[in-house]
C-alpha positions as YAML, in Angstrom:
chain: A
units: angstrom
residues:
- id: 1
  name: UNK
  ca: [-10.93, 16.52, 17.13]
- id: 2
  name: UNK
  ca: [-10.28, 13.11, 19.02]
- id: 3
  name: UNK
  ca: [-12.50, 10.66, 17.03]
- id: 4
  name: UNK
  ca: [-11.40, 7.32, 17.28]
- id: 5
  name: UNK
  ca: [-11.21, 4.06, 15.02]
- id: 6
  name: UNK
  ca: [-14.25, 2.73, 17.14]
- id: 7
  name: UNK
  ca: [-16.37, 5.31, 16.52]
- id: 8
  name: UNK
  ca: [-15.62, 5.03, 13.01]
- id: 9
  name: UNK
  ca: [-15.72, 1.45, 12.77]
- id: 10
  name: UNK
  ca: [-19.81, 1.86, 14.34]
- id: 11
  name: UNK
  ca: [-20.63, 4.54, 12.22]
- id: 12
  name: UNK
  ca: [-19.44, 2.76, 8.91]
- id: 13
  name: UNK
  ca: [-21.18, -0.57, 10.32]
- id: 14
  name: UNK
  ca: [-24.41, 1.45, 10.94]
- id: 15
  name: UNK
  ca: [-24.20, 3.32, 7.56]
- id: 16
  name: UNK
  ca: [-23.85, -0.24, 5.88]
- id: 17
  name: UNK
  ca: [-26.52, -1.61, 7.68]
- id: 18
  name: UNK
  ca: [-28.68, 1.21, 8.77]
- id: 19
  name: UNK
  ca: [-29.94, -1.54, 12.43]
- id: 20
  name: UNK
  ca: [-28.48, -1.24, 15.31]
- id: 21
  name: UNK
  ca: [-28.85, -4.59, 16.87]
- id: 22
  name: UNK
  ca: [-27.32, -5.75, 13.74]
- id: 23
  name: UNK
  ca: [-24.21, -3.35, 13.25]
- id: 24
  name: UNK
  ca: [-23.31, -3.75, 17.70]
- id: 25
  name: UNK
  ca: [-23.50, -7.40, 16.94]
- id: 26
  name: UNK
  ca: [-21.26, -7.67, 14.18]
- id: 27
  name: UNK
  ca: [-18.66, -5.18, 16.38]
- id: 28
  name: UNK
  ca: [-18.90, -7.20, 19.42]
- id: 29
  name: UNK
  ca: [-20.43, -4.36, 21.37]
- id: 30
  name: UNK
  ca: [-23.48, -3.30, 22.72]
- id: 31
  name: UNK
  ca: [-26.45, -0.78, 21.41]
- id: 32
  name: UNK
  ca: [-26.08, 1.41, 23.69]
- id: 33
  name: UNK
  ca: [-22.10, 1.48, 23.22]
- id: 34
  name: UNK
  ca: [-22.89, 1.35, 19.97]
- id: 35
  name: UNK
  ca: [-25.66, 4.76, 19.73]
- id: 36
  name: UNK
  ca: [-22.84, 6.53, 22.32]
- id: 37
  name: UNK
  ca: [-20.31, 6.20, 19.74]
- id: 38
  name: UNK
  ca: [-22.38, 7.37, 16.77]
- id: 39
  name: UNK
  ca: [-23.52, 10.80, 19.16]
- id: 40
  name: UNK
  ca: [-20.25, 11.16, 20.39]
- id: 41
  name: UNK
  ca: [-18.72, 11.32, 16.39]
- id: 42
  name: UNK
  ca: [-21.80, 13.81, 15.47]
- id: 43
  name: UNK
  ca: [-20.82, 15.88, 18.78]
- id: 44
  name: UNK
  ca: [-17.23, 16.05, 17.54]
- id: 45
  name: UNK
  ca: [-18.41, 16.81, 13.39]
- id: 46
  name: UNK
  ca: [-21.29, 19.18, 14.40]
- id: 47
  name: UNK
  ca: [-23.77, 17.76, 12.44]
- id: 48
  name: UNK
  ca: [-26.22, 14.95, 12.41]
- id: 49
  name: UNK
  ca: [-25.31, 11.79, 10.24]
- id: 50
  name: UNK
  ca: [-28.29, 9.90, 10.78]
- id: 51
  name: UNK
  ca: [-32.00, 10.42, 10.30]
- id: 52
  name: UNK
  ca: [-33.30, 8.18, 13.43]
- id: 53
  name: UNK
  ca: [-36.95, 8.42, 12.18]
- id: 54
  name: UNK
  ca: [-36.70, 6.20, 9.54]
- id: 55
  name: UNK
  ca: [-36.40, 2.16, 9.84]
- id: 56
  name: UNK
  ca: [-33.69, 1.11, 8.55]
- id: 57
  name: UNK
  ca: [-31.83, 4.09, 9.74]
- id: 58
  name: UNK
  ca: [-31.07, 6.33, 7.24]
- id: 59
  name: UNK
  ca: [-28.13, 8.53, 6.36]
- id: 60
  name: UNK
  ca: [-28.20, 12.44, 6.24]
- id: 61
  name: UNK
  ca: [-26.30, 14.66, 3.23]
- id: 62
  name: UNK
  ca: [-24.04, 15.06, 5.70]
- id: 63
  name: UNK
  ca: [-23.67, 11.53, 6.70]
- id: 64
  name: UNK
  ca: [-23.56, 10.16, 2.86]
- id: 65
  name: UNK
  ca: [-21.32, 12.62, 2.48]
- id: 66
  name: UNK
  ca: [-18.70, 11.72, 5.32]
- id: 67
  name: UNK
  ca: [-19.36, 7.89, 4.54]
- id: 68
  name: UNK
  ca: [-18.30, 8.35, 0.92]
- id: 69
  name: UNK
  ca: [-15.02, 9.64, 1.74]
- id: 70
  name: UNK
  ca: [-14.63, 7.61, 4.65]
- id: 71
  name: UNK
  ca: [-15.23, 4.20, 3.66]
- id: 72
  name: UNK
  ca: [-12.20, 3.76, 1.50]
- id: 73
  name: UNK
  ca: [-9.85, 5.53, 3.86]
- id: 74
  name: UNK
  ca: [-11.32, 3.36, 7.05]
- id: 75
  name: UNK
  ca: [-10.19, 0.08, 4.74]
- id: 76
  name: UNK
  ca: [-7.19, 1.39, 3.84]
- id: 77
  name: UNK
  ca: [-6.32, 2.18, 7.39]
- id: 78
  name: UNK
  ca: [-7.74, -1.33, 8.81]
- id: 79
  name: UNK
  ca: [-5.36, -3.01, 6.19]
- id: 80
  name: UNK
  ca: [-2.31, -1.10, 7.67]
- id: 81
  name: UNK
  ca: [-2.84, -1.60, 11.20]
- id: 82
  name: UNK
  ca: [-3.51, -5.21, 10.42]
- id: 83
  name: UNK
  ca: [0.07, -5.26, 8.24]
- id: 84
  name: UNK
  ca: [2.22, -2.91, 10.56]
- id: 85
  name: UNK
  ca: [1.02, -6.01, 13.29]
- id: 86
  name: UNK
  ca: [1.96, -8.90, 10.88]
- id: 87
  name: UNK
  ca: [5.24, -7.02, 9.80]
- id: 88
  name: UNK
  ca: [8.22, -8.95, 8.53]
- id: 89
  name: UNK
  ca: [8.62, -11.66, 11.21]
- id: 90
  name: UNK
  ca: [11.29, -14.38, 9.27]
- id: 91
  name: UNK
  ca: [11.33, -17.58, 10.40]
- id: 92
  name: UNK
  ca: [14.97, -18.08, 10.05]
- id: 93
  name: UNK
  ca: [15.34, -21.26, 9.02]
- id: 94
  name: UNK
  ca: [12.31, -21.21, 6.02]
- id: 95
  name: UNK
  ca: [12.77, -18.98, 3.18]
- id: 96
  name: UNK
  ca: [9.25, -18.06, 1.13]
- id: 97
  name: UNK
  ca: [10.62, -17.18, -2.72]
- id: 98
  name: UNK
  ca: [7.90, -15.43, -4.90]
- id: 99
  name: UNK
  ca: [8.22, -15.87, -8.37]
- id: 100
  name: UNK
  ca: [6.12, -14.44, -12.14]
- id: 101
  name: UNK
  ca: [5.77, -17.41, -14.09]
- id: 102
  name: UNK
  ca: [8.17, -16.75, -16.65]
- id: 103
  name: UNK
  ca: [11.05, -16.74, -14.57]
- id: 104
  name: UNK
  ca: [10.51, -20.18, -13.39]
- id: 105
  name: UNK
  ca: [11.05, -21.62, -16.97]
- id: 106
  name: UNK
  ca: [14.65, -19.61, -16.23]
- id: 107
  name: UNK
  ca: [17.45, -20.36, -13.54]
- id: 108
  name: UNK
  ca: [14.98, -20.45, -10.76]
- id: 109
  name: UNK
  ca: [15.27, -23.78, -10.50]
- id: 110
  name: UNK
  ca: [18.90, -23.77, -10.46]
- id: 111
  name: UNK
  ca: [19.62, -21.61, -8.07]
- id: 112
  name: UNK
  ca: [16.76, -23.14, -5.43]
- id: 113
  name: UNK
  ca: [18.94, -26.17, -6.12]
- id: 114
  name: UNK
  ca: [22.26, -24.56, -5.27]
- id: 115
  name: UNK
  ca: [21.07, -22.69, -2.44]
- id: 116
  name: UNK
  ca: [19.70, -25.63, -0.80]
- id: 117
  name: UNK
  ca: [23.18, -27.67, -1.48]
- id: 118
  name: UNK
  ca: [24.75, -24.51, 0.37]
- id: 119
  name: UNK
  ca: [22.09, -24.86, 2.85]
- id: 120
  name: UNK
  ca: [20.48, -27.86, 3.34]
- id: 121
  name: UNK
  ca: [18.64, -27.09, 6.94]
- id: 122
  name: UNK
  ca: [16.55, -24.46, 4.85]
- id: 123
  name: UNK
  ca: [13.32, -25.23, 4.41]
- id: 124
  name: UNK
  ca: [12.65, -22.89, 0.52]
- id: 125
  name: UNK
  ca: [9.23, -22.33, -0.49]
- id: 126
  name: UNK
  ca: [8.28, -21.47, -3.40]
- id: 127
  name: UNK
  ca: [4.89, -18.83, -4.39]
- id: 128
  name: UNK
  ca: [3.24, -17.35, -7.45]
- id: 129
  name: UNK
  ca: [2.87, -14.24, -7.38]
- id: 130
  name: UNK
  ca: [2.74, -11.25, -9.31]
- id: 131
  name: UNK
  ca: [5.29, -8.50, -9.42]
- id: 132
  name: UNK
  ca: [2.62, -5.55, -8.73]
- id: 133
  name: UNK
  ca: [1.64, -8.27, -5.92]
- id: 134
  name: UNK
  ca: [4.63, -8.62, -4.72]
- id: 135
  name: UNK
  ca: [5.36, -5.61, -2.40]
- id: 136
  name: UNK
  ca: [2.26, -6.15, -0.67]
- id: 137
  name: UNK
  ca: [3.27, -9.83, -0.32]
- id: 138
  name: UNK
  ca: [6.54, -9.01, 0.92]
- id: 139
  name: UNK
  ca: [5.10, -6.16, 3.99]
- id: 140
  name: UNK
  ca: [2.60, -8.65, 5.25]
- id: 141
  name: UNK
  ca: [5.07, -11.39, 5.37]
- id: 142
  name: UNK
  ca: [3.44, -13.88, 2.66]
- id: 143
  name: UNK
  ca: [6.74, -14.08, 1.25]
- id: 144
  name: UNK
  ca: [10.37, -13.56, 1.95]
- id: 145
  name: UNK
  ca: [11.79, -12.35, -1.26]
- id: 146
  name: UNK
  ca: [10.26, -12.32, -4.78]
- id: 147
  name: UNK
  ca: [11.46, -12.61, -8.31]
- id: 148
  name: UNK
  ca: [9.75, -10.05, -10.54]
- id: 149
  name: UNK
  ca: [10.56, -8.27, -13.80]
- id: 150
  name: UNK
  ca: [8.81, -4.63, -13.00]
- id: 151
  name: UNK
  ca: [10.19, -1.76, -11.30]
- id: 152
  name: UNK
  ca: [8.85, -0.92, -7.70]
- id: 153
  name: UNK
  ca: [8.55, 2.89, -6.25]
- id: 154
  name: UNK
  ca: [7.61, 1.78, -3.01]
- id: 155
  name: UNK
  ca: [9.87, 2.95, -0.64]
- id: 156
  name: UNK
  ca: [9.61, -0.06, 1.91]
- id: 157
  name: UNK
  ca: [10.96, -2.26, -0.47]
- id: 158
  name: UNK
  ca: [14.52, -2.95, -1.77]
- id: 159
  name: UNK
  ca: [15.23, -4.10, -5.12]
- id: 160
  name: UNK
  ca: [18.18, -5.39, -6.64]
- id: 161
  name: UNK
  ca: [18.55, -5.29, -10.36]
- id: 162
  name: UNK
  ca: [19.68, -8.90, -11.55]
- id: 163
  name: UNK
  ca: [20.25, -9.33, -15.30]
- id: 164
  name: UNK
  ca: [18.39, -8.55, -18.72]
- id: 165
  name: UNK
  ca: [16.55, -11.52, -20.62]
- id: 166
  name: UNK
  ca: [15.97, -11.24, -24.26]
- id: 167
  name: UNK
  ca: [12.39, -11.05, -25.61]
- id: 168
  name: UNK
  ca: [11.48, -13.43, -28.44]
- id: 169
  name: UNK
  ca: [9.27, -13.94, -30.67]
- id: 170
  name: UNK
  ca: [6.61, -17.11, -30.30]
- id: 171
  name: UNK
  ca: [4.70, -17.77, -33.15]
- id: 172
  name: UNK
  ca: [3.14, -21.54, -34.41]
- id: 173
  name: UNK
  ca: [5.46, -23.36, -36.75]
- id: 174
  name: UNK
  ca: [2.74, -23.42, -39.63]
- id: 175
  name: UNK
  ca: [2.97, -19.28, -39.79]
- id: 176
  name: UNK
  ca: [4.73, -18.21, -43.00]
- id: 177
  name: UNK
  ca: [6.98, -15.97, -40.47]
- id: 178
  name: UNK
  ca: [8.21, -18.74, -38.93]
- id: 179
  name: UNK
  ca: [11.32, -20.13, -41.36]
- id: 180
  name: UNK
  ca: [12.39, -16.62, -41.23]
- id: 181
  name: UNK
  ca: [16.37, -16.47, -41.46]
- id: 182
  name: UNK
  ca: [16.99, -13.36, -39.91]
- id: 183
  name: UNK
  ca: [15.65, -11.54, -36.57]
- id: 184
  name: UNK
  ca: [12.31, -10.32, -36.99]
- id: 185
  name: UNK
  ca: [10.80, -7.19, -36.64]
- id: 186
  name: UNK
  ca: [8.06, -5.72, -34.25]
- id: 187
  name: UNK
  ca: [6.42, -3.74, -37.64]
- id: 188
  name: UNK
  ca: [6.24, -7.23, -39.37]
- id: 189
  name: UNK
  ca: [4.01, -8.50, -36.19]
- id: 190
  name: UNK
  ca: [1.65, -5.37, -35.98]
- id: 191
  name: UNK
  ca: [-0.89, -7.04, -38.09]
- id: 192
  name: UNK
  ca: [-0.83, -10.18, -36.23]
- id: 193
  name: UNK
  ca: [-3.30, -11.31, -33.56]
- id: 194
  name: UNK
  ca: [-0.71, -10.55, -30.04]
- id: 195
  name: UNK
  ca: [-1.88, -12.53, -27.29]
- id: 196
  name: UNK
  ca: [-1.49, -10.54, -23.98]
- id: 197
  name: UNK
  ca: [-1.05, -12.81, -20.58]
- id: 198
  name: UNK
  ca: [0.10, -10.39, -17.79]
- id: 199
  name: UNK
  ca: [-2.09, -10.33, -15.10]
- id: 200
  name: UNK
  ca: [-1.42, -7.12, -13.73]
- id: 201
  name: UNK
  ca: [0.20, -4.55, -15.68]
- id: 202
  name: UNK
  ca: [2.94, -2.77, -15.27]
- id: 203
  name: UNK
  ca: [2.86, 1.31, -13.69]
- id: 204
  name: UNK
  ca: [4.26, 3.80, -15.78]
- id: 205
  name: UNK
  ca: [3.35, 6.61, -13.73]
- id: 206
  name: UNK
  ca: [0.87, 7.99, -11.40]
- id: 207
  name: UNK
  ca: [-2.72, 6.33, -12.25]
- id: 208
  name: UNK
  ca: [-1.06, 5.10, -15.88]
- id: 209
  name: UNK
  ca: [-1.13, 1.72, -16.21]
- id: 210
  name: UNK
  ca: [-0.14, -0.74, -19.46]
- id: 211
  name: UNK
  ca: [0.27, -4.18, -20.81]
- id: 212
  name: UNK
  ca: [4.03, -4.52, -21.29]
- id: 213
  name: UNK
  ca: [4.07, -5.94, -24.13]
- id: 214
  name: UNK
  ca: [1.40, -3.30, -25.57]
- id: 215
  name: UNK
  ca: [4.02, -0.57, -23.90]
- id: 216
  name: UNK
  ca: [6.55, -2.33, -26.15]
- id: 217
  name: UNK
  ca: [4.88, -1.84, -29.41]
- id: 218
  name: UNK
  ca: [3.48, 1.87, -28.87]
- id: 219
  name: UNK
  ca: [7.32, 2.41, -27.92]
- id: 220
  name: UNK
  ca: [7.94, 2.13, -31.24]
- id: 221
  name: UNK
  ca: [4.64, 3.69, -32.49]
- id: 222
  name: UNK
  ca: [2.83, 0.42, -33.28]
- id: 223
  name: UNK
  ca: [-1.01, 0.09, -32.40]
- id: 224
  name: UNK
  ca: [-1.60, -4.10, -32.74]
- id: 225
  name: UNK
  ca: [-5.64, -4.01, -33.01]
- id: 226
  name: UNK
  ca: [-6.12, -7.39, -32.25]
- id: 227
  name: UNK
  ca: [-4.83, -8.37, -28.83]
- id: 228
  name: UNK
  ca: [-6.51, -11.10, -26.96]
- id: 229
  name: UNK
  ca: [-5.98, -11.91, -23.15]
- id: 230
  name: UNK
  ca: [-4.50, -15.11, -21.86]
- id: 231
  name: UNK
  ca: [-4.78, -15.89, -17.84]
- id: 232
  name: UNK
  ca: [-1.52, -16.38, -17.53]
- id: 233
  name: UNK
  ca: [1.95, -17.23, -19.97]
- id: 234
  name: UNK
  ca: [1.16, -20.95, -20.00]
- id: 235
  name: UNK
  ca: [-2.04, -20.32, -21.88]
- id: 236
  name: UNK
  ca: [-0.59, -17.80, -24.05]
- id: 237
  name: UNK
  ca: [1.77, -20.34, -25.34]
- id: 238
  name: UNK
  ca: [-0.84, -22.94, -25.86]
- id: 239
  name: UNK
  ca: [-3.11, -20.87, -27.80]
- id: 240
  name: UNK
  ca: [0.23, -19.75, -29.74]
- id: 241
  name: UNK
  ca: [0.32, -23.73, -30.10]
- id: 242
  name: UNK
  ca: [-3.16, -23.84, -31.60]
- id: 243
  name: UNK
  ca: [-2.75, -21.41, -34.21]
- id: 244
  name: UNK
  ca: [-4.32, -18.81, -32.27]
- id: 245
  name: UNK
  ca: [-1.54, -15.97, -32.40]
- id: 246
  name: UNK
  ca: [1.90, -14.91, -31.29]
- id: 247
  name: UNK
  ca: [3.14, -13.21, -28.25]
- id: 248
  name: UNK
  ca: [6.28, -12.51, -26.75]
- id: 249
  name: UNK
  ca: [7.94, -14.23, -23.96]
- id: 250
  name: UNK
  ca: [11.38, -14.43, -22.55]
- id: 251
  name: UNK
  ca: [14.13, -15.88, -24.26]
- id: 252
  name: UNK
  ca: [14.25, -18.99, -21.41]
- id: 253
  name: UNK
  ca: [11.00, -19.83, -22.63]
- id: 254
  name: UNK
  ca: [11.94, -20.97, -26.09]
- id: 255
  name: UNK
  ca: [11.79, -24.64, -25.17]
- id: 256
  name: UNK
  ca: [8.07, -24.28, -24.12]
- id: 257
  name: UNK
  ca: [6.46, -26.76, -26.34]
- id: 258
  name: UNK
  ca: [9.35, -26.59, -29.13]
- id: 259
  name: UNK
  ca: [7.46, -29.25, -31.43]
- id: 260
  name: UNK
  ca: [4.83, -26.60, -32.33]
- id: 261
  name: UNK
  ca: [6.25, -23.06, -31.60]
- id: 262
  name: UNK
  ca: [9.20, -21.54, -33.41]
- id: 263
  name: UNK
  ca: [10.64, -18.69, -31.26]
- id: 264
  name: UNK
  ca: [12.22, -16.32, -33.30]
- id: 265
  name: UNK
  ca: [14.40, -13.24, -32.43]
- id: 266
  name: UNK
  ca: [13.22, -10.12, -32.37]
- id: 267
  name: UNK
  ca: [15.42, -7.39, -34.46]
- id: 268
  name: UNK
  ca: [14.17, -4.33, -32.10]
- id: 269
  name: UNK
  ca: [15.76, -4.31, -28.99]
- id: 270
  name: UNK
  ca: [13.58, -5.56, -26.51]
- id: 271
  name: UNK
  ca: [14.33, -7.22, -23.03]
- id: 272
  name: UNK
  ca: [12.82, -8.00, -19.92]
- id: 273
  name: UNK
  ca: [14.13, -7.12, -16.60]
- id: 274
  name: UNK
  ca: [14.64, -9.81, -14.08]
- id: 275
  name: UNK
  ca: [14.38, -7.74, -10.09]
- id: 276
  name: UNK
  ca: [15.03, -9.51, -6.50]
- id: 277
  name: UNK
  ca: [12.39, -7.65, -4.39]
- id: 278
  name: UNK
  ca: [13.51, -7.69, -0.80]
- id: 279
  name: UNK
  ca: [11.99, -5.47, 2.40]
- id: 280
  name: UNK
  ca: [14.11, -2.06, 2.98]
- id: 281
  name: UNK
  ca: [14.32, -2.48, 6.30]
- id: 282
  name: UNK
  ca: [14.79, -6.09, 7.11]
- id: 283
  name: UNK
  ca: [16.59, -8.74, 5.32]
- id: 284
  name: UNK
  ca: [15.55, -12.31, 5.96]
- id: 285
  name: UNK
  ca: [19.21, -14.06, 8.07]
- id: 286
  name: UNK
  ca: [19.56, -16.03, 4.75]
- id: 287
  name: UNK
  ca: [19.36, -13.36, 2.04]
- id: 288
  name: UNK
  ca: [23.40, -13.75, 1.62]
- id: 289
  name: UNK
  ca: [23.16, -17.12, 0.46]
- id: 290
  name: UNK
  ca: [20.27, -16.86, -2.20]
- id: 291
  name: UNK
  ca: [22.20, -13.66, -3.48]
- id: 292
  name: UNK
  ca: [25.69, -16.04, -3.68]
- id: 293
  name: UNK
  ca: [23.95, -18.74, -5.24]
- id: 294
  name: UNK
  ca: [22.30, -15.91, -7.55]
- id: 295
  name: UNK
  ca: [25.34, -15.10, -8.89]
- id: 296
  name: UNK
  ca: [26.94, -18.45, -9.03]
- id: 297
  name: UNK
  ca: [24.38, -19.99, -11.61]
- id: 298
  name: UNK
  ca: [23.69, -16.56, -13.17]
- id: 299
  name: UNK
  ca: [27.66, -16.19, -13.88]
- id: 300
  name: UNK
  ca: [27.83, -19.19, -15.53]
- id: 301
  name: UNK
  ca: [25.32, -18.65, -17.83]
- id: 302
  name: UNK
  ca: [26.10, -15.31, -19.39]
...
């Protein structure tokens, strides 16, 4: 067979639309280049995918059946092309960094410092973004490298394993939990209202999916019943704030509105992994000195 993306392209158009003179418009073409590529596809599948009596055109079994599978894949493949042309392109003397949330309240800030003492004719960037977003980010060249705490199978992207944080505990001062003298325990928080404030949750394996800190409880054979959703950490913590639950955050979090949250530590053993996401196959000209500086504040801290 020899079909083309064009022909494709029309006969997804035309399914959508079921007109002609709307579906060549919106391609840029004309009707009639537009009917030759729909006859030319049915010549090539055998079958008719259109019924041409009706107004709006309408599809055949055949044709809803083609379209339903072919839709999605069409996207998909439109999306590639359009990233395999954008692909990693550095401008060598700006560096895009994306970051989760939490990891600014870290050494983030420390090390953009450094690295721009080290290199002061680099223009760093800085980007929110998630760490399931971040692979995508990093193949269409939205960002340059990216901070993120979950573990990537893609193969076009490198990551580099950076350091453990320490989850704690977050809780409002007023809860009777809170003047607790020794580490805490996940069993004692299973009751508790647990707010949840990932975005996007982290892949476990093929098509299963889960909150981490959910995956963190069931772990250790916990069900919390009540979990509510925050948008994002900083709302977690400020409904923690207002009496409105606990959750658990990174350790360099704990000075997140100190006056009305105690952080306590958690007697389980439970960390988050911090990741430097990078492309496989190209490195940005500048990736040596954000790993140096890395290191540099990282060392000092342990």
């Amino acid at each position: 067979m020899s079909m083309t993306l064009l022909q494709l392209n029309a006969f997804v158009k035309l399914a959508q639309s079921g007109n002609v003179s709307q579906s060549a418009q919106a391609l840029g073409i004309s009707q009639p280049t537009l009917s030759r590529h729909i006859a030319k596809l049915e010549e090539e599948l055998g079958v008719a995918l259109f019924e041409r009596h009706h107004r709006p055109m309408r599809l055949t079994d055949a044709g809803a059946f083609f379209y339903e599978r072919m839709a999605i894949s069409l996207a998909d493949m439109t999306q590639t092309i359009s990233m395999t042309q954008n692909f990693y392109q550095p401008k060598p003397n700006v560096l895009t960094i994306g970051f989760v949330a939490s990891i600014l309240y870290g050494r983030l800030p420390t090390i953009v410092a450094m690295l721009k003492q080290n290199v002061p004719e680099l223009d760093v960037r800085l980007v929110e973004i998630g760490s399931e977003e971040q692979p995508q980010a990093l193949q269409s060249g939205q960002i340059d490298v990216g901070f993120g705490r979950f573990l990537c199978q893609d193969r076009l992207v490198h990551q580099r394993f950076l350091r453990q944080e320490k989850l704690v505990v977050a809780m409002p001062h007023t809860h009777l939990l809170a003047d607790m003298e020794v580490p805490i325990s996940l069993s004692q928080l299973v009751g508790e209202s647990i707010i949840l404030y990932h975005r996007t949750p982290m892949t476990l394996a093929p098509n299963h999916t889960q909150d981490p800190i959910l995956h963190l409880f069931h772990q250790h054979h916990l069900y919390p019943k009540n979990t509510p959703k925050a948008r994002d950490i900083q709302i977690a913590l400020g409904l923690v704030s207002a009496g409105e639950g606990m959750t658990l955050v990174p350790e360099s979090l704990s000075t997140v509105r100190s006056h009305q949250i105690a952080y306590l530590p958690l007697a389980d053993h439970a960390v988050s992994p911090i990741y430097l996401n990078t492309l496989a196959t190209a490195q940005h000209p500048h990736i040596s000195a954000l790993l140096n500086a890395i290191h540099a504040v990282y060392d000092d801290n342990l």
